[in-house]
N, C-alpha and C positions, 0 to 999 in steps of 0.2 A: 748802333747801326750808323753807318757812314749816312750825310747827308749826302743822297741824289735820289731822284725819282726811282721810286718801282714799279715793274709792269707785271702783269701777268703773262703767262709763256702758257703753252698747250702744254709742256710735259707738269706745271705745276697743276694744271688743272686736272690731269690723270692722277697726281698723286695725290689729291685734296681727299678725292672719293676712295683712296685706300688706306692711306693715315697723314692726318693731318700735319704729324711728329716730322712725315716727311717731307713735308711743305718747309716748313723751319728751314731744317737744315737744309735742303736745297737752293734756297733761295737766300740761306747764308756760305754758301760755296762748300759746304761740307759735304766729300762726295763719296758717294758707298762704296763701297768693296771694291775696285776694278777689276779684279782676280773670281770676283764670286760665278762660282758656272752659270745661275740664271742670267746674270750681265751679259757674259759671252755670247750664252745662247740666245739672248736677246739680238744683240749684234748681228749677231751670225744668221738669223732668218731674216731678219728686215736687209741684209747686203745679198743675198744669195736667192731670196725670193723672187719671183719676178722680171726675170731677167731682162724683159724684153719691153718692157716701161722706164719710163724716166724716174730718176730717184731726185729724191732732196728739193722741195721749191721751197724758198723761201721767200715769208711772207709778214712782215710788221715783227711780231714777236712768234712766230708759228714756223717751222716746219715740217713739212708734209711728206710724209714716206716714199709713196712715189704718186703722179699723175701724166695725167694725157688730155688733149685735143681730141677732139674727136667733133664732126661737122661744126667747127666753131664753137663747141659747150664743153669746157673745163669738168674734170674729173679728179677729184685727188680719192686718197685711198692712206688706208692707216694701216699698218703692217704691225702685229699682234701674235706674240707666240703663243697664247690661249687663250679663247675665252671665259678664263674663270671671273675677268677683270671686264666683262662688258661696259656693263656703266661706264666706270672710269674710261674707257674708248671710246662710247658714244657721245661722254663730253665735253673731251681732248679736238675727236674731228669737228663737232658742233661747235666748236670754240674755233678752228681753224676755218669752218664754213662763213662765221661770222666776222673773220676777219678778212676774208675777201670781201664779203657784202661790204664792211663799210669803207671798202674803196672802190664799192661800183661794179665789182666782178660777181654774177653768178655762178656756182659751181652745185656739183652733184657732189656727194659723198658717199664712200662705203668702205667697210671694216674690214680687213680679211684674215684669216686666222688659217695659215697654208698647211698647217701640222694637222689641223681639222678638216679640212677642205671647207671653208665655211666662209660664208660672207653675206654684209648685211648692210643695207643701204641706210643710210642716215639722212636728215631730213631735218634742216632749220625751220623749226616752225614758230610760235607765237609762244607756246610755254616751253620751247626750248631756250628762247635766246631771253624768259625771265626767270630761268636758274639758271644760267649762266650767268647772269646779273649780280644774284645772290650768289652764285658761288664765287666771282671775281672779290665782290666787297669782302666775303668771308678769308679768302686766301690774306687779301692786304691786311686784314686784320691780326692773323698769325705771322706774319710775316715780318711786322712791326713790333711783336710779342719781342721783350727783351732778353728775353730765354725761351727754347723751343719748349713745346706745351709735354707734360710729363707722358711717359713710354705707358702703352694699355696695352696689352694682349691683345693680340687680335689674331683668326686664322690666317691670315699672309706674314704674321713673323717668320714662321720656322722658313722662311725661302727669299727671307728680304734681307736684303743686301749690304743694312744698316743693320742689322742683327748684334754684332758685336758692340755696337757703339747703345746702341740701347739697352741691353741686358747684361753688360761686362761689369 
C-alpha cells in the first residue's frame, strides 16, 4: 500500500455492513462492474429522484445525495434504491451526520428509497456515533490488510457488482 493517510468515506462505511471483501477493494481503487445493471440503476434513481432538491454536498470525506435549508436547519437525505440494504444506510448517513457535527453544523437526516415510497429519519445519537467508532477503526483495519480478506457467500453476491472478480 502506497504510503499516505487513509480516511474513511460514507460509501466505504455502506459497504463494511455488506461485505467487508468490498471494503478491500474499494479502497484499493479496484472498481466494480461499471456496465453492471444494479450500478446503472443505482445511478439512474439517485440523478433522476428528486428533482426539485439540491443534489451532491460535499462534505470532509462524505457526500450527501441531496439536501436543503429549511428555516435555517440543514437537511440532507441519502437516495437508496432498496431497502434490502437498511443498516448499511443508516450508517453511511450516521457517518455523514457525524461529519457535520464535528465541524459545528447540526443537520437532520433521512433515508429514502423512491422505488418504495419509503422514508426514514436517522438520528445521531450516543450509541450511534460508538459503532461508528468501531466500525471506522474496523474498515482501517481491512483496508491496511495486505490482500483483501477471502470471498464468503453471502446473499448480496448474486447482484454484486464484484461478482466476477470474486467467483471467476
Amino acid at each position: 500500500m502506497e504510503e499516505h493517510e487513509l480516511h474513511v468515506s460514507g460509501t466505504l462505511i455502506w459497504y463494511y455492513y455488506i461485505c467487508p471483501r468490498e471494503v478491500w477493494l474499494i479502497s484499493h481503487q479496484i472498481t466494480p462492474d461499471q456496465d453492471d445493471s444494479n450500478v446503472s440503476l443505482g445511478r439512474f434513481i439517485q440523478d433522476y429522484s428528486y428533482p426539485r432538491e439540491r443534489k451532491e454536498l460535499s462534505v470532509g470525506y462524505s457526500k450527501m445525495d441531496v439536501f436543503k435549508v429549511d428555516n435555517g436547519k440543514l437537511f440532507i437525505g441519502e437516495v437508496k434504491k432498496t431497502s434490502k440494504y437498511r443498516q448499511s444506510a443508516r450508517m453511511q448517513l450516521a457517518f455523514y451526520l457525524d461529519e457535520l457535527k464535528q465541524r459545528g453544523v447540526e443537520a437532520r437526516g433521512e433515508l429514502r428509497f423512491p422505488r418504495e415510497k419509503l422514508r426514514e429519519e436517522v438520528i445521531l445519537d450516543e450509541v450511534t456515533e460508538k459503532e461508528l467508532e468501531r466500525t471506522k477503526r474496523e474498515i482501517l483495519r481491512i483496508v491496511y490488510l495486505s490482500q483483501p480478506p477471502p470471498p464468503a457467500k453471502i446473499k448480496f453476491c448474486k447482484k454484486c457488482a464484484y461478482a466476477e472478480f470474486c467467483w471467476s
